[in-house]
C-alpha positions in Angstrom: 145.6 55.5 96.6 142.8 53.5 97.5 144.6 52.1 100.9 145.9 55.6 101.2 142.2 57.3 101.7 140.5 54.3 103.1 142.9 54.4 106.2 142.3 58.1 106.4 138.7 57.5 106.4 138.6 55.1 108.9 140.9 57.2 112.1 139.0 60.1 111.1 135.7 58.6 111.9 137.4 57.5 115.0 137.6 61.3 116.0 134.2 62.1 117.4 133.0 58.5 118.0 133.4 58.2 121.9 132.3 61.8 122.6 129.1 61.5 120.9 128.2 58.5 123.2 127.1 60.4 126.4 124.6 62.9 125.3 121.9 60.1 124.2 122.6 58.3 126.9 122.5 61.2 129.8 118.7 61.4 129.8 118.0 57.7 130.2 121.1 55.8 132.3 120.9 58.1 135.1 124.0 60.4 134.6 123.9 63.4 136.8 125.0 67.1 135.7 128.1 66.8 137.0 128.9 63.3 135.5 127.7 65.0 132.0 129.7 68.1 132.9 132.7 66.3 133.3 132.7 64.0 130.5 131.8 66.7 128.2 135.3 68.6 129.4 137.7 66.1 129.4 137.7 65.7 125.8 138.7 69.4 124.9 140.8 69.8 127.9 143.0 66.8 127.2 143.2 67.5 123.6 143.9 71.2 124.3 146.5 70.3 126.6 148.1 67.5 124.7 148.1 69.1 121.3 151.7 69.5 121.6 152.5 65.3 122.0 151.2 65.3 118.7 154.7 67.2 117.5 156.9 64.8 119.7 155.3 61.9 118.1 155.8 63.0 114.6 159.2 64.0 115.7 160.3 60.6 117.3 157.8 58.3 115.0 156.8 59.8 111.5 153.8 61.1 110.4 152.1 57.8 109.4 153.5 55.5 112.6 152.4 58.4 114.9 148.8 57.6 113.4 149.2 54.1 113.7 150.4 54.7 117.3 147.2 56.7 118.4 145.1 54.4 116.6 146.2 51.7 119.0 145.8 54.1 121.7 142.7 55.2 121.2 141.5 51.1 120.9 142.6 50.5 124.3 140.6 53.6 125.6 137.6 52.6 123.9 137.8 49.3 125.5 138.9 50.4 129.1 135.3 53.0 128.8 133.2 50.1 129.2 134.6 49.4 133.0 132.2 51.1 135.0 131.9 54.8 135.2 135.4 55.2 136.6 136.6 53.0 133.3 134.1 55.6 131.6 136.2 59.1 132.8 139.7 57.1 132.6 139.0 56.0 128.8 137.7 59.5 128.0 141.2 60.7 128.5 142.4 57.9 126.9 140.7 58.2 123.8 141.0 61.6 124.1 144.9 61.6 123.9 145.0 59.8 121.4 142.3 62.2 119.4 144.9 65.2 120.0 147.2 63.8 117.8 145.2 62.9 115.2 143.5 66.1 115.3 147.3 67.7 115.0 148.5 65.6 112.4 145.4 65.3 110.0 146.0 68.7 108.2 149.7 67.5 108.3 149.2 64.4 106.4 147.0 65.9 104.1 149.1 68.4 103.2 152.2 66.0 103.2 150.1 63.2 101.1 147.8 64.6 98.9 148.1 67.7 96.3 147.1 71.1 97.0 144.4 71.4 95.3 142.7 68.4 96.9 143.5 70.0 100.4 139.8 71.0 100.9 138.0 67.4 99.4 140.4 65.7 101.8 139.4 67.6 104.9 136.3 67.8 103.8 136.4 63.6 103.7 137.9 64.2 107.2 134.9 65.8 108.5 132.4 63.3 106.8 134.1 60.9 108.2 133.9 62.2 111.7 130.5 63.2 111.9 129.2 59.8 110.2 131.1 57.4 112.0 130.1 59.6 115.1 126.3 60.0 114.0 125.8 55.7 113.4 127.3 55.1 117.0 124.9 57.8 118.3 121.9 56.4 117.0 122.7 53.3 117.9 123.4 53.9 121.4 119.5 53.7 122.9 118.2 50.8 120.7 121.4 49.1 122.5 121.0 50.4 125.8 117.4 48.5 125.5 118.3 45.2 124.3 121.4 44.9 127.0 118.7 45.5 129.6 119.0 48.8 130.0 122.7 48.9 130.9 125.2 51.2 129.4 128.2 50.2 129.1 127.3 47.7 126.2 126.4 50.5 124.4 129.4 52.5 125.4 131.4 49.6 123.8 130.2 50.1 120.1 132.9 52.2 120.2 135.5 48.9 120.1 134.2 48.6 116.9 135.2 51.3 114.6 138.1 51.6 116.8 139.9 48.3 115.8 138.9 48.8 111.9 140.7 52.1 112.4 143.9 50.4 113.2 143.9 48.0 110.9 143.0 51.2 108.3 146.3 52.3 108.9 148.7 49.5 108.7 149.4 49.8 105.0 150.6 53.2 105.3 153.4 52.4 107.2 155.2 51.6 104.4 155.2 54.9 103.3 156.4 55.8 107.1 158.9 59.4 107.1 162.2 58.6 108.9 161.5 59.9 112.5 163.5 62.8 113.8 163.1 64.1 110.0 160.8 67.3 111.0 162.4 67.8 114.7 164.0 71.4 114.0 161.6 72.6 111.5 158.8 72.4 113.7 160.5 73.8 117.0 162.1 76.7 114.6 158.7 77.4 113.3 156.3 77.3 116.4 157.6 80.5 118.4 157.7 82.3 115.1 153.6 81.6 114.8 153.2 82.1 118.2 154.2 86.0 117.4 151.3 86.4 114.3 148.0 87.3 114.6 146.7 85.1 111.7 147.6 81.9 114.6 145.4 84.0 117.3 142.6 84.7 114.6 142.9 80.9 114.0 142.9 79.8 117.3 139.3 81.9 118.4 137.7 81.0 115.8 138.9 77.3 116.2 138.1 78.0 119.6 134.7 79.1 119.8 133.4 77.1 117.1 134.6 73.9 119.5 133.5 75.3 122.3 130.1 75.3 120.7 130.0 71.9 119.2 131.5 70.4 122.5 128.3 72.0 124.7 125.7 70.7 122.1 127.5 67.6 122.1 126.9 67.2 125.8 123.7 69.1 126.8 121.6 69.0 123.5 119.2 65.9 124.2 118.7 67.3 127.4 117.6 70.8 126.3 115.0 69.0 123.8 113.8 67.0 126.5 113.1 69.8 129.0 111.1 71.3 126.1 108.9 68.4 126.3 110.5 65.7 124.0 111.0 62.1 124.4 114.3 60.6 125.5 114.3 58.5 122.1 113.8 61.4 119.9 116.2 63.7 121.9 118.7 60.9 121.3 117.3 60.8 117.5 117.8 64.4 117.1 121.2 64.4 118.6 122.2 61.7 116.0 120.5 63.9 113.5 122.6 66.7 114.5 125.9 64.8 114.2 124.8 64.1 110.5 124.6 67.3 110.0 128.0 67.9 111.2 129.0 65.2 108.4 127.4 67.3 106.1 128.4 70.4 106.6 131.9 69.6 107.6 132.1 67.5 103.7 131.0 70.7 102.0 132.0 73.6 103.5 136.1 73.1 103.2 136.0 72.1 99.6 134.1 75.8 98.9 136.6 77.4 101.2 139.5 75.9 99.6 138.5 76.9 96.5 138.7 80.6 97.4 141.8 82.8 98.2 139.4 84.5 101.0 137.6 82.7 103.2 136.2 85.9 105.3 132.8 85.0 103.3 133.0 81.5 104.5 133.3 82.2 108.1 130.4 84.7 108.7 128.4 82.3 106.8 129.3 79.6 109.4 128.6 82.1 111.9 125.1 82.9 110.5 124.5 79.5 110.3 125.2 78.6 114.0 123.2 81.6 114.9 120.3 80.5 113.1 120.1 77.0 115.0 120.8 78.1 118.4 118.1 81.2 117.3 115.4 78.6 116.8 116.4 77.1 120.1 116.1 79.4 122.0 112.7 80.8 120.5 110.9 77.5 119.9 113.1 74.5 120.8 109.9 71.6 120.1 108.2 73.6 117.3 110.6 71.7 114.7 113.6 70.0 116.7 114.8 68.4 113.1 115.4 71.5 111.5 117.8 73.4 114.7 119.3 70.1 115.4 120.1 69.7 111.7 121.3 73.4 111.3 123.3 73.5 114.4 125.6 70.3 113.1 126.0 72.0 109.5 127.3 75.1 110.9 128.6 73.5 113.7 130.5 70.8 111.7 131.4 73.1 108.7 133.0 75.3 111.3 135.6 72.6 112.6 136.5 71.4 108.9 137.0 75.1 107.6 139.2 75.5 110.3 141.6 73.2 109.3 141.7 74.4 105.8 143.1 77.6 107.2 146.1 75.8 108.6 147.1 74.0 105.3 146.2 77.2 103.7 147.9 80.2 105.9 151.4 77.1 106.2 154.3 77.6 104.2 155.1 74.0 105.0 154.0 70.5 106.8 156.0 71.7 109.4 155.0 75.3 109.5 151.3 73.8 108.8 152.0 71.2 112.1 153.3 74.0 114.4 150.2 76.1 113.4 147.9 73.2 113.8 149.4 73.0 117.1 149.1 76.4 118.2 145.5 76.8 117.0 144.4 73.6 118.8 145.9 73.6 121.8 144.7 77.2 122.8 141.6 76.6 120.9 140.3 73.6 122.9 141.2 75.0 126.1 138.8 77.8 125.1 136.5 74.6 124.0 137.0 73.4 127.0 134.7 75.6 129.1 132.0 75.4 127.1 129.8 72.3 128.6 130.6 73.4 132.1 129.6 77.0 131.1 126.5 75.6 129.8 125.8 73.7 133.2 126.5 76.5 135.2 124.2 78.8 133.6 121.7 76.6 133.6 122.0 75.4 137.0 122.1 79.5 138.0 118.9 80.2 135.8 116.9 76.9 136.6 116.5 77.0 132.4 118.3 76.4 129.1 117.7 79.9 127.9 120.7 81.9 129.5 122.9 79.1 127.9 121.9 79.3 124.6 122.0 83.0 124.6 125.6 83.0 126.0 126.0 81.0 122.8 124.8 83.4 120.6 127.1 86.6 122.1 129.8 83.7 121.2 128.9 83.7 117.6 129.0 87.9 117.2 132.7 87.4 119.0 133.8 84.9 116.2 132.2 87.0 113.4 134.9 89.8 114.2 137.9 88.3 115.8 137.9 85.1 112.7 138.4 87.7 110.4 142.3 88.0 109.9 142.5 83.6 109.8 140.2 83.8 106.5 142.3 86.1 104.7 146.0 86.0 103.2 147.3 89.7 102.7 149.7 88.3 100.8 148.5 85.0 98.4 151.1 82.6 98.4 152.6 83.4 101.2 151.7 82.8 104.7 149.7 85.6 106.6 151.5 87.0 110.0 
């Protein structure tokens, strides 16, 4: 058991790591909008689009050697990122594949490894994981910048790190490997059937949106904080900050929402949450920077993990969990997927952060009513359609 959680640990803080690298950095190595822009919409894009490789893999590999399989991916991306800027965007999608099927597979194994009851610790451990192992790496990134003499891709190469402790974290679950081809109809048989619910829509906006959100902070928040007047080392502070929060938040929240049969209450308070960071953003962004950027990653953060506990929740099965994992995260980071170019185009249109921000905020109203039906079974024990 010990093995067993410490590999899960380890390739879920592997989640976030990389994309959490550019916004401290923006600000002081000379990135342009567009450079920002584009590295912030790679990551949802690819993993939106390649949700679905996640099912092949389990299919052709087994839950635990797909892991192990994207965990060697996702070192080779995080090692090609530190070639130059073109290394830079070709690793993102690397890393970013390989992030898609762990993202897929997570609620999977969780479900497939662990008892019900400790569904929402585990994810919530999931989340920690992400937003710690994400939050170090971010904090570290400008003290490293410095000492490498001001060059970035040193710093973009903390990343290695993590990476290759993350494969190692999973080679002693592959003795506990599933024969591959095991889940092959179950999964196929089960996706068009979700497809034709509303509980997988409900799911996937709320996925959506909430990832959308995170993915635009991610990108453009230390640059927002320092067109209200802060420095680059404490917009890069905050932004770590703000990924520490995400730990936070995403630990908590699932273990409260998995205790409950309803988790409508859970949702709006993620939403009011979110609302209240990006609130005090918009209204006073350098009055107290600490308290939106560590508001924004609870709710933010709590958001994401919540979300996956309505997949092992609303699934009958792994496999009807997988195919409703996949559904959900492939149209939901596609929705993510515009958010930091939204974000630059607005702000680019309005010569200011505060049309942004308040397109964020008309998000959060949208989530509040169209999450509603993913937080509730209308039939316990049985998966919502």
């Amino acid at each position: 058991m010990v093995l067993l959680v410490a590999g899960f640990v380890l390739i879920s803080a592997n989640t976030r790591v990389a994309f959490g690298q550019i916004g401290p950095l923006a600000p002081v190595a000379g990135f342009d909008a567009a450079t920002v822009t584009l590295l912030g919409l790679i990551p949802p894009l690819v993993m939106g689009l390649f949700a679905p490789l996640a099912v092949v893999a389990r299919r052709r590999l087994g839950e635990e050697r797909a892991l192990f399989a994207a965990g060697a991916v996702l070192l080779v991306g995080a090692l090609v990122r530190m070639a130059g800027m073109p290394g830079l965007i070709a690793g993102t999608v690397i890393v970013s594949l390989a992030t898609a099927v762990v993202n897929v597979l997570v609620p999977v194994f969780v479900r497939k490894r662990f008892a019900p009851e400790r569904t929402g610790v585990m994810m919530g451990v999931y989340a920690m994981s992400m937003g710690a192992g994400s939050a170090v790496i971010a904090a570290l990134m400008i003290p490293v910048w410095r000492a490498s003499g001001e060059s970035w891709p040193p710093a973009i190469g903390l990343a290695v790190i993590p990476a290759l402790l993350a494969l190692v974290g999973t080679v002693p679950q592959l003795r506990h490997a599933s024969r591959p081809g095991t889940h092959a109809g179950a999964t196929a048989h089960d996706r068009p059937k979700v497809l034709r619910t509303w509980t997988a829509w409900s799911s996937t906006i709320f996925f959506g949106i909430q990832t959308l959100l995170f993915y635009a902070t991610l990108a453009w928040l230390p640059s927002i904080l320092v067109a209200a007047g802060l420095a680059d080392g404490s917009a890069g502070n905050m932004q770590a900050l703000f990924i520490v929060g995400v730990a936070g938040g995403g630990l908590v929240a699932p273990i409260l929402a998995a205790a409950s049969v309803d988790q409508r209450p859970h949702i709006l308070a993620i939403v009011a949450v979110c609302a209240a960071g990006f609130a005090g953003l918009l209204i006073a962004p350098d009055s107290v920077p600490v308290v939106w950027a560590l508001i924004l990653g609870i709710g933010l953060g709590a958001g994401q993990a919540v979300a996956g506990v309505l997949y092992a929740r609303r699934g009958r099965t792994p496999d009807h969990v997988a195919a409703l994992s996949t559904v959900a995260q492939t149209g939901g980071y596609l929705i993510a997927a515009t958010g930091p170019i939204l974000a630059s185009i607005l702000h680019d249109a309005t010569g200011s952060w505060t049309a942004p921000v308040t397109a964020f905020l008309v998000l959060l109203a949208v989530n509040a009513v169209a999450s509603m039906r993913a937080g509730h079974d209308p039939k316990p024990g049985r998966q919502a359609g």
